[in-house]
C-alpha positions in Angstrom: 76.5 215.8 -7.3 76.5 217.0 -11.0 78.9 215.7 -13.2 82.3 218.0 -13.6 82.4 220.1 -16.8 85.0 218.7 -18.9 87.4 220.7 -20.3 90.2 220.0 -23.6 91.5 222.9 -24.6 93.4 226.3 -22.9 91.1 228.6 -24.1 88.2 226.6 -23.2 89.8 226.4 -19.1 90.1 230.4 -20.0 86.2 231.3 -20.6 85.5 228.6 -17.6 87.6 230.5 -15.2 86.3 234.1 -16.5 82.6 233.0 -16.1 82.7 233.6 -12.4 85.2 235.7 -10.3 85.0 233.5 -7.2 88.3 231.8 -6.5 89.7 228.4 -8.1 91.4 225.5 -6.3 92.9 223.2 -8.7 94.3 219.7 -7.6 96.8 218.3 -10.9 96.8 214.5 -11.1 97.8 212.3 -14.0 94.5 210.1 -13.7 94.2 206.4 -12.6 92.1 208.3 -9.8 91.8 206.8 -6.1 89.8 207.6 -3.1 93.7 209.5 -2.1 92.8 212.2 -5.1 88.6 212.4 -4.1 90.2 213.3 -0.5 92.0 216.1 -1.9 89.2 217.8 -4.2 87.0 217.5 -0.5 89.5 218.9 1.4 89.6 221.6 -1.2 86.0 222.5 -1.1 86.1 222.3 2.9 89.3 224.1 3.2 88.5 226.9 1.1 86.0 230.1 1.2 82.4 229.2 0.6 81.9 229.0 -3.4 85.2 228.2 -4.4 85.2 226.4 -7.6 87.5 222.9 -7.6 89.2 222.1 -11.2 90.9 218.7 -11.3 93.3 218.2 -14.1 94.2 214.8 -15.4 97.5 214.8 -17.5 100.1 212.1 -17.8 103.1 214.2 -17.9 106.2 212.3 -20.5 108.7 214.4 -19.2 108.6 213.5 -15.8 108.8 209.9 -16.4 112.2 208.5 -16.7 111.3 205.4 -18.2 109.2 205.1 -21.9 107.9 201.5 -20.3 106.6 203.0 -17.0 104.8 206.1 -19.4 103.2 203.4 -21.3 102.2 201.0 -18.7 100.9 204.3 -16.5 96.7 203.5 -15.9 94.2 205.7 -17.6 90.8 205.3 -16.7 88.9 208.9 -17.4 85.6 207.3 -17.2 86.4 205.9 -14.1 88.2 209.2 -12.9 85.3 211.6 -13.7 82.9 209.7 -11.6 84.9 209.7 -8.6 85.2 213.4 -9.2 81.8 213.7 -9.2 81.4 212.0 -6.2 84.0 214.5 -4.5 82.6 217.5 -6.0 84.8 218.9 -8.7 83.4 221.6 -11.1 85.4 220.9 -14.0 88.3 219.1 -15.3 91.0 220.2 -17.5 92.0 216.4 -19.7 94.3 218.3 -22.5 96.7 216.4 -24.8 100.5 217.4 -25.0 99.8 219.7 -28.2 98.0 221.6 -25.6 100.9 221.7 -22.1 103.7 221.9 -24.5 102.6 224.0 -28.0 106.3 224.7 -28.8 107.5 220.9 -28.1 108.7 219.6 -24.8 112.1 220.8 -24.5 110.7 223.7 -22.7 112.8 227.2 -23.0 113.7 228.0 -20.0 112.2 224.7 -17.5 111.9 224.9 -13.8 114.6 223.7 -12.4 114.3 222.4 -8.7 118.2 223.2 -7.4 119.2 221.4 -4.5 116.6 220.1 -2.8 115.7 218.5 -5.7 118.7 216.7 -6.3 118.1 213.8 -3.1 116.0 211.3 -2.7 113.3 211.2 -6.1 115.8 213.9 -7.9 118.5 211.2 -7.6 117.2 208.2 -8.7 115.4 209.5 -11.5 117.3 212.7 -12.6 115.3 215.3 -14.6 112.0 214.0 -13.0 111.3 217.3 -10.9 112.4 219.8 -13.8 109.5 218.0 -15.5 107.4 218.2 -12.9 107.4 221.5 -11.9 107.6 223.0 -15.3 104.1 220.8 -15.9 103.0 221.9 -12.6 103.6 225.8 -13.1 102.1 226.2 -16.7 99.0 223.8 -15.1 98.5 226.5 -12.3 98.9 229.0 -14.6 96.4 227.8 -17.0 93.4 227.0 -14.4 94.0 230.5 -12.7 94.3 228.8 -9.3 93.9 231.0 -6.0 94.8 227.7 -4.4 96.1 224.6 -5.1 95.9 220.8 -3.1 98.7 218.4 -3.2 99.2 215.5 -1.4 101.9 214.8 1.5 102.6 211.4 0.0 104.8 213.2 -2.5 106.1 215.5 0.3 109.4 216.4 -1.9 107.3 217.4 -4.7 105.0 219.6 -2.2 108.1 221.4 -0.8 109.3 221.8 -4.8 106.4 223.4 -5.7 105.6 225.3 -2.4 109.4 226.6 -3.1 108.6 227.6 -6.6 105.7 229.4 -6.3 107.5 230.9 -3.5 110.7 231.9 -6.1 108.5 233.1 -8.4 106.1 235.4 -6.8 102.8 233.7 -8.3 99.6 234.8 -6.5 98.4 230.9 -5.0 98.4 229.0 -1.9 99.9 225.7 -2.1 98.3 223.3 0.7 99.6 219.9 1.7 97.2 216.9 2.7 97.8 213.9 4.9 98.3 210.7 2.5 95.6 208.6 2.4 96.6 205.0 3.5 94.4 201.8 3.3 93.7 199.7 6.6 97.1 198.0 6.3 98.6 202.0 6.4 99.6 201.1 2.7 99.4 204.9 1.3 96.5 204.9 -1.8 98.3 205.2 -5.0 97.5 204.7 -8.8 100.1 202.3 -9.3 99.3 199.7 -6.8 96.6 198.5 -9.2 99.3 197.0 -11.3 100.4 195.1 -8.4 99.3 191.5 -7.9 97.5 190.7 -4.4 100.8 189.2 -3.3 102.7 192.5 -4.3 100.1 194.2 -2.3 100.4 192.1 0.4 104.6 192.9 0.7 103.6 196.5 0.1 101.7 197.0 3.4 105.5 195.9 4.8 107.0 199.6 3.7 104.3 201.9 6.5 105.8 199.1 9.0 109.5 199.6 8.2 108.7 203.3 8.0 107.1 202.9 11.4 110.1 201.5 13.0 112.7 203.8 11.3 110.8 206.1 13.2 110.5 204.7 16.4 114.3 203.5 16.2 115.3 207.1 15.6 113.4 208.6 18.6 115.0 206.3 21.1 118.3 206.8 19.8 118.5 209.4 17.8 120.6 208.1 15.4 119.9 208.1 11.5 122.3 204.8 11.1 120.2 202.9 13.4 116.6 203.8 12.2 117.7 203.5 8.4 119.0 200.1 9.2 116.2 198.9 11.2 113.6 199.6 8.8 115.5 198.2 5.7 115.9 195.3 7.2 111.9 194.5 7.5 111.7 195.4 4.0 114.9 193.0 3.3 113.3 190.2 5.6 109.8 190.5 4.3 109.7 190.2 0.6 111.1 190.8 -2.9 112.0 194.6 -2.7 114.3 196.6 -4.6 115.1 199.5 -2.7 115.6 202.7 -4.4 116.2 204.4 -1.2 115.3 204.2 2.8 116.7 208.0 4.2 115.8 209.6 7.3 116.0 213.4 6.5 114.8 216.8 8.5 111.2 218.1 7.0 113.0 221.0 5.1 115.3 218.4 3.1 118.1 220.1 3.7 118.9 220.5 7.8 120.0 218.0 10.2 117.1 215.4 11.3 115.8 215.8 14.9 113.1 214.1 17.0 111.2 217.4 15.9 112.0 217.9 12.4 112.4 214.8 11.0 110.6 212.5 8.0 111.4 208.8 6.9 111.2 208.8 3.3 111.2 205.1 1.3 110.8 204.2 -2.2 111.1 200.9 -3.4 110.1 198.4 -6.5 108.1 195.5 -6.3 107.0 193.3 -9.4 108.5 196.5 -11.3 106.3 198.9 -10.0 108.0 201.8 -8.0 105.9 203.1 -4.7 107.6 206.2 -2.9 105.8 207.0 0.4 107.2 209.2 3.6 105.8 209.4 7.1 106.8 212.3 9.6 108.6 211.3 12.8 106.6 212.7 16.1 106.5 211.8 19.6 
C-alpha cells in the first residue's frame, strides 16, 4: 500500500480531485484513528465502482464539542492515523486547520441546523453539538467533491442527520452507513476509550450487555419501560457509570418503537470520558 497523499489546504483538495474524473468516497473523522475508521475506508473501496478514489479527512471539529476540556483532552495521533490509512487503502487525506473549515470565523452564517430529530438523545445532552456537526460535515463533503461518503452506524443519529441533510439540500452524494466495529467483549471501537484505564475498559464492555438485554426485554414484552429499565440496571449494578441517557427509540427517531423498527441507544461516562453506542433490535 502507498502511503495516502496528504493534503492542508482547500485548493490543494481542489487540483487533487480535478486530476482524475473517477468518483471520490470520502470518510470525515477527527483522528485518534482505530481499526473502526480502517473498516470504513475498506468498505469504501469494496463498496464502490472499481477505481474510486478514498479521501479520509482528519479534523477535530471545536464547535461540536460542548466542553473546552473534552476538545483539549481529544487524542491526535496523525503519524499513527496515516499509517493505518495506508494499511486500508486511502488515496489522500485532507488534515486542514480551522483557518482553513471556517475562513470567516466559526460562527457560521447561516449553520445547519438539524430540527427535530436532532433535538433527542446526543442533541439533548449536548445542545448545539449536531449544528456543528453537520455544518463541519457539509462544507467537508463539499470540499473533497465526494460522489459518496462512509459513516459509521455507531453514531447512527449523526448518520440519519446527515443522510437527512444531504437529502434537504439536494447535494449530488450517497451517504452509506457501516456496522460498528466492536472488540471481542462487543465493546464498539472508539477513539476515546484510549483514555480509559484497563478497569474503565473493563466496565465499558458492560454497556453492549445492557444494550443486549434492553433488547431482548423489549421483544418479549414489548414494552420500552421494561427494556429501558432492565438494561440500566446492569449498568447501575456493574460499575461507576454516569448515564447520560438509556432510550429505546424506532430507527427513524421519531415513530413509535416496534419489534421491527426499533434501536437501543446508550451513552454514558466513565472516568470522565463519554461513550455513546446503539444496537438495532431484531428477532
Amino acid at each position: 500500500m502507498t502511503t495516502p497523499k496528504v493534503l492542508i489546504t482547500v485548493a490543494e483538495v481542489d487540483d487533487w480531485a480535478k486530476q482524475d474524473s473517477i468518483p471520490i468516497a470520502a470518510v470525515l473523522t477527527m483522528g485518534a484513528l482505530h481499526q473502526g475508521h480502517a473498516e470504513l475506508v475498506r468498505y469504501a473501496k469494496a463498496n464502490t465502482p472499481a477505481g474510486t478514489r478514498v479521501i479520509a479527512t482528519i479534523f477535530v471539529n471545536p464547535t461540536q464539542f460542548n466542553s473546552s476540556s473534552d476538545l483539549a483532552e481529544y487524542p491526535r495521533t496523525l503519524d499513527s492515523d496515516i499509517e493505518i490509512l495506508r494499511t486500508a487503502g486511502a488515496d489522500a487525506v485532507f488534515v486542514p486547520d480551522v483557518s482553513q473549515m471556517y475562513p470567516d470565523g466559526l460562527e457560521v452564517d447561516p449553520p445547519m441546523e438539524p430540527g427535530s430529530i436532532g433535538e433527542a438523545l446526543e442533541g439533548k445532552a449536548r445542545p448545539g453539538h449536531f449544528r456543528g456537526m453537520l455544518t463541519v460535515v457539509h462544507r467537508l463533503l463539499s470540499i473533497t467533491h465526494a460522489d459518496y461518503s462512509f459513516f459509521g452506524e455507531k453514531d447512527f443519529q449523526q448518520l440519519t442527520l446527515v443522510k437527512a441533510m444531504v437529502d434537504q439540500i439536494k447535494m449530488p452524494i450517497e451517504i452509506i452507513g457501516v456496522p460498528t466495529v466492536r472488540d471481542e467483549f462487543g465493546l464498539a471501537l472508539s477513539s476515546r476509550n484510549r483514555r480509559l484505564s484497563s478497569n474503565a475498559i473493563e466496565q465499558a464492555r458492560f454497556i453492549p450487555i445492557a444494550m443486549n438485554k434492553a433488547a431482548e426485554v423489549f421483544l418479549t414484552s414489548g414494552s420500552v419501560t421494561d427494556a429501558e429499565a432492565a438494561g440500566k440496571e446492569i449498568l447501575e449494578q456493574s460499575g461507576e457509570f454516569d448515564i447520560d441517557y438509556f432510550e429505546v427509540k424506532s430507527n427513524d427517531l421519531f415513530s413509535l418503537p416496534t419489534p421491527g423498527n426499533a434501536r437501543v441507544f446508550a451513552a454514558v461516562n466513565i472516568e470522565d470520558v463519554r461513550l455513546i453506542d446503539n444496537l438495532e433490535i431484531t428477532k
